[in-house]
C-alpha positions as CSV (number, residue, x, y, z in Angstrom):
1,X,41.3,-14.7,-31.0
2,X,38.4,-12.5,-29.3
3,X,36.0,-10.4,-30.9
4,X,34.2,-8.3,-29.3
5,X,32.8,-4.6,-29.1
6,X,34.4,-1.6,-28.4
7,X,34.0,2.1,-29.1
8,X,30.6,4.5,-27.9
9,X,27.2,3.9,-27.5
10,X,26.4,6.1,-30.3
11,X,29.9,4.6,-32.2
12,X,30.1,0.9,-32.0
13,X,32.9,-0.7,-33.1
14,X,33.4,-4.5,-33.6
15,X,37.6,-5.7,-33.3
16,X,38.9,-9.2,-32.9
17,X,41.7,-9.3,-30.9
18,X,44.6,-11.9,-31.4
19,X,46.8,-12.2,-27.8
20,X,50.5,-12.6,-29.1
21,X,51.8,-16.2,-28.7
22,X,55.0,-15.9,-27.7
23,X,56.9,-13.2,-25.5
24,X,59.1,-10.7,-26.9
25,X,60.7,-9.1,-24.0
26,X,58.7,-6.2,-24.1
27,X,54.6,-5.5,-25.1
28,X,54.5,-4.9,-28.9
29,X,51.0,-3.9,-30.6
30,X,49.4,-3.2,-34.3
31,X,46.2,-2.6,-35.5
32,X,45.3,-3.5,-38.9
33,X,43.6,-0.9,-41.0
34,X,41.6,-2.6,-43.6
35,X,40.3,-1.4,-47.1
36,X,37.1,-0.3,-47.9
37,X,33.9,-1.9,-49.9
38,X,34.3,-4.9,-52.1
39,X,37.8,-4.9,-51.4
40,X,37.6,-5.3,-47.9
41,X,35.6,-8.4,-48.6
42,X,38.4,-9.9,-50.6
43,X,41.1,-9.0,-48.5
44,X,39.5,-10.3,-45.3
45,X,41.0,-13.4,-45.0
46,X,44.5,-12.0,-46.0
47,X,44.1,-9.5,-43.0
48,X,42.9,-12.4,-40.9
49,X,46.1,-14.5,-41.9
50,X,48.5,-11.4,-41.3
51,X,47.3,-10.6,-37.7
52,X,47.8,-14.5,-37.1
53,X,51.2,-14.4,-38.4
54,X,52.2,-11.3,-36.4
55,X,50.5,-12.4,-33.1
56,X,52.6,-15.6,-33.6
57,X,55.8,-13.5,-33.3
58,X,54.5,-12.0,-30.4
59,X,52.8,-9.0,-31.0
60,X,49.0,-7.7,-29.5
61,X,47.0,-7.4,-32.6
62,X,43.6,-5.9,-33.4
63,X,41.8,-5.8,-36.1
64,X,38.4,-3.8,-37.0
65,X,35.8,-2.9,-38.7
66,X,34.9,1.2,-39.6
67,X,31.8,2.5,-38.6
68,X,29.3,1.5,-41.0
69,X,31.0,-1.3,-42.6
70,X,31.4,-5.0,-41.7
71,X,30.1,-5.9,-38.2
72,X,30.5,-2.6,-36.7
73,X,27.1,0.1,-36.3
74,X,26.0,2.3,-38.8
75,X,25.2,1.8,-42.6
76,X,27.3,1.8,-45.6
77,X,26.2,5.6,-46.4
78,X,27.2,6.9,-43.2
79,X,31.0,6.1,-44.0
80,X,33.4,9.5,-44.2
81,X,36.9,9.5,-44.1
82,X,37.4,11.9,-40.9
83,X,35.2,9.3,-39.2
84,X,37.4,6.3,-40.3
85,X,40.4,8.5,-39.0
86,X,38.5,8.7,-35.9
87,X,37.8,4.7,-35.5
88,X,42.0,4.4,-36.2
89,X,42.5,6.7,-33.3
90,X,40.1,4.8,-31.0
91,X,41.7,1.4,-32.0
92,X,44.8,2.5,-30.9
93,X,42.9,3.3,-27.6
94,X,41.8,-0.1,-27.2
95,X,45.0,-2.1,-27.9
96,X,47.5,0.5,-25.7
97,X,44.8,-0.5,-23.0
98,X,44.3,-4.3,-23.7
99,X,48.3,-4.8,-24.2
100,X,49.8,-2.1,-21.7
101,X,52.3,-1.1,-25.1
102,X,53.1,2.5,-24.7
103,X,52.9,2.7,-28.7
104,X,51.3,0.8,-31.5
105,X,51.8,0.0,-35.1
106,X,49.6,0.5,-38.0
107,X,49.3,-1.9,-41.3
108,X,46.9,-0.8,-43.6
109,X,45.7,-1.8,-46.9
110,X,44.0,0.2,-50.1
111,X,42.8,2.8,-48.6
112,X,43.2,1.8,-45.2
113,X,46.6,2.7,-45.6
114,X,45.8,6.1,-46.5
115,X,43.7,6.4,-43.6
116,X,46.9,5.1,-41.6
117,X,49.2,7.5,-43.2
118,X,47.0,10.9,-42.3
119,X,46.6,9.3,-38.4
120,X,50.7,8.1,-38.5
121,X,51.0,11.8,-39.7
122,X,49.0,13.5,-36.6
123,X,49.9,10.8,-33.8
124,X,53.5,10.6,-34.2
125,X,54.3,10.0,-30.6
126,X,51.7,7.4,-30.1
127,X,52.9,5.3,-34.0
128,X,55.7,3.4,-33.7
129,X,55.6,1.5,-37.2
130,X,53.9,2.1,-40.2
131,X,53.1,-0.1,-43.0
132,X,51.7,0.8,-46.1
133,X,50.0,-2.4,-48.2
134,X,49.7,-1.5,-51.9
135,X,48.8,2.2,-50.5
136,X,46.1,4.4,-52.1
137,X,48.1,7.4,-52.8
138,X,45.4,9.4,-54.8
139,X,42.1,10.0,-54.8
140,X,41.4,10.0,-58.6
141,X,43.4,7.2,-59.4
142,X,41.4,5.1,-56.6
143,X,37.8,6.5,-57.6
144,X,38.7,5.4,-61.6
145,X,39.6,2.1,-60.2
146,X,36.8,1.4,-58.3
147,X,34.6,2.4,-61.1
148,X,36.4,-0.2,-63.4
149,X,35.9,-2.5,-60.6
150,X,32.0,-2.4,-61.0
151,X,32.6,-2.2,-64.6
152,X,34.0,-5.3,-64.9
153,X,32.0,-7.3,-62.0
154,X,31.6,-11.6,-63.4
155,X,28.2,-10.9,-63.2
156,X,25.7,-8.0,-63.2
157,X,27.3,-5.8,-65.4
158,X,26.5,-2.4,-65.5
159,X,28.1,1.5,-65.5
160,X,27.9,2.8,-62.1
161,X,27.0,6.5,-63.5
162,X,23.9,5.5,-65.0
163,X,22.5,2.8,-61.7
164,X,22.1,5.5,-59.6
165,X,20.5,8.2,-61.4
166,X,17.1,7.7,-59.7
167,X,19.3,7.7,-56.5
168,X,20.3,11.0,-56.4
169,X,23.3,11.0,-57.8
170,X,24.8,7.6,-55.6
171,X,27.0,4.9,-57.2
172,X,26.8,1.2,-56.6
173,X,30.2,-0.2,-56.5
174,X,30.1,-4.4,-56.5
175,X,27.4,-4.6,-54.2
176,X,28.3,-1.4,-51.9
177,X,26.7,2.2,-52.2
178,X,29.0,4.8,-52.9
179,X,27.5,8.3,-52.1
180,X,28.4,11.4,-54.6
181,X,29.5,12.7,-51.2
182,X,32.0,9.6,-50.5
183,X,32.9,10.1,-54.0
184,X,34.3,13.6,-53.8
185,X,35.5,12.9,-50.6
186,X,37.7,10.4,-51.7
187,X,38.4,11.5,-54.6
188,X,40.8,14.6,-52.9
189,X,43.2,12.0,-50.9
190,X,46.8,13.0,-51.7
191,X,49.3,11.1,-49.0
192,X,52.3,12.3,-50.3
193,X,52.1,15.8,-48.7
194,X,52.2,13.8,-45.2
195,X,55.2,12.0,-45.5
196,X,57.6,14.2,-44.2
197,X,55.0,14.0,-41.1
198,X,55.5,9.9,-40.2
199,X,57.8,7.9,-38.3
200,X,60.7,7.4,-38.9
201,X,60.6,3.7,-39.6
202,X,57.7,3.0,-42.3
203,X,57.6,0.9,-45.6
204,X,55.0,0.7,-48.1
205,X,55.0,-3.1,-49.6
206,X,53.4,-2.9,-53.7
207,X,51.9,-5.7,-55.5
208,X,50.0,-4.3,-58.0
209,X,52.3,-1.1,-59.2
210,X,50.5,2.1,-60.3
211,X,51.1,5.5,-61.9
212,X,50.9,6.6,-58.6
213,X,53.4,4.7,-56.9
214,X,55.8,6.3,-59.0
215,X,55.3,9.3,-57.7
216,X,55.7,8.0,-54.2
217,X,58.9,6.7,-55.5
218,X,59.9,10.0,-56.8
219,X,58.6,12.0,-53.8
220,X,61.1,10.0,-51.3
221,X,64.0,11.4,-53.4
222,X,67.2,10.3,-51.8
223,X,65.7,9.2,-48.6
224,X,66.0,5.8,-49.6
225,X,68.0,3.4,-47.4
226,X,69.3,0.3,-48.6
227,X,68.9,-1.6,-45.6
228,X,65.6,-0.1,-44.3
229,X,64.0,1.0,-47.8
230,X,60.4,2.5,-47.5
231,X,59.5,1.2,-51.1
232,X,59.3,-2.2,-52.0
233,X,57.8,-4.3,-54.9
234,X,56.7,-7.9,-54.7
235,X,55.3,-10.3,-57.2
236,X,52.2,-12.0,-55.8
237,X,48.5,-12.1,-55.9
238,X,46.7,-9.1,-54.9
239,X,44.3,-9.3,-51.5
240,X,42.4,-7.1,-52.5
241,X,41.0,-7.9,-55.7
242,X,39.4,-11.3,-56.7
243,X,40.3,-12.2,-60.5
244,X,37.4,-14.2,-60.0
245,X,37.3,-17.6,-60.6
246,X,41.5,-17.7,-61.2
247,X,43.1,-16.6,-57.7
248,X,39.4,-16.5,-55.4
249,X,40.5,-16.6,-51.9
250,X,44.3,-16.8,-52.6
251,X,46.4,-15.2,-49.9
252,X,49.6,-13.2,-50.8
253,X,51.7,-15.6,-48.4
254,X,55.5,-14.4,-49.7
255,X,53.6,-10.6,-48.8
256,X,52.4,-11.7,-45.3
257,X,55.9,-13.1,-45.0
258,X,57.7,-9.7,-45.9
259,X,55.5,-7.6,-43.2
260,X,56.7,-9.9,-40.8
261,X,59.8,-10.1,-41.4
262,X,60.0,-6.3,-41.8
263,X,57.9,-5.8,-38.2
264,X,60.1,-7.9,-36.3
């Protein structure tokens, strides 16, 4: 495992790198999209524990952090989707270079696999894999759930709409700002328009089913394969949310298992 810096002067990125322990015949690479806010928080170790697990079966894996979140520059306001997009595409950069892999897959979680979806959408011939991990699909949906989120915090309990009205117009969202900006932003995701656009080989793994994901369901039609489906459903805990004190820092192992499995 390295971490280390990568990106532009005025864009700096922070990755950690895991080398693949085992050869495969052939350089294979992913780069893990993670989720945004408080959920990226919860879901760090999971992410931590799947880029183990995949450079164990002998992939190049990187992992990062957005501009403006985690250890990367920038401050939580200045986070926009095209820029996240944009940090994907230079990800992919870094590992093709680091690994010599003349394509890469992308994992991502939350929203960080809505992220992936748009760049799998637009980079075809640079994605080799996709995998979608309990995949925002719409905007709405994921802007009611983070405000329930802050809702129903262990501690500190108060409505979003009314902490920021001296703030004009923000949202606090378990610790992290969420601009009126962000929010609309957000708030018009719609993946389902793009799926037509991505490989040919992707899979979107559920834990937590939502309204939504039935209309994923129902958007594949009869694409459906039986022996390489693209929608699964798993029971186990969710990475990223904390039903705080019950499952704090449980990793879904049986889901870390599947994406292997499925990757390899």
């Amino acid at each position: 495992m390295s971490p280390f810096f990568f990106g532009t002067s005025k864009r700096r990125l922070f990755g950690v790198y895991h080398p693949p322990r085992a050869s495969r015949g052939g350089e294979r690479a992913v780069v893990l999209c993670a989720p945004w806010g408080h959920e990226y928080i919860y879901a760090h170790r999971s992410m931590a524990r799947l880029a183990i697990t995949l450079a164990e079966a002998g992939f190049h894996v990187l992992r990062f952090d957005y501009y403006g979140t985690g250890d990367s520059g920038g401050n939580s306001t200045d986070v926009d989707l095209a820029g996240c997009r944009a940090d994907i595409g230079m990800a992919i950069d870094e590992l093709l270079d680091m690994s010599g892999a003349e394509r890469v897959s992308l994992i991502g979680l939350r929203l960080g696999a809505a992220l992936a979806v748009e760049v799998a959408a637009t980079e075809r011939g640079r994605i080799d894999q996709l995998v979608l991990w309990d995949p925002v699909i719409t905007g709405p949906e994921y802007v009611t759930a983070l405000f329930k989120a802050a809702l129903n915090m262990p501690i500190g309990l108060a409505d979003p709409r009314t902490i920021s009205a001296a703030r004009g117009g923000d949202h606090e969202i378990c610790g992290f700002p969420l601009t009126e900006v962000q929010r609309r932003e957000i708030a018009g995701i719609d993946i389902l328009p793009f799926l037509p656009k991505l490989p040919k080989r992707w899979f979107a793994l559920v834990t937590q089913p939502l309204g939504s994901h039935d209309a994923l369901r129902s958007a594949l039609g009869g694409t459906e394969c039986r022996d390489d489906p693209h929608f699964e459903q798993i029971e186990d805990c969710a990475a990223w949310h904390e039903n705080w004190p019950q499952n704090a820092g449980n990793v879904p192992t049986d889901v870390i298992a599947r994406i292997g499995a499925w990757m390899t």
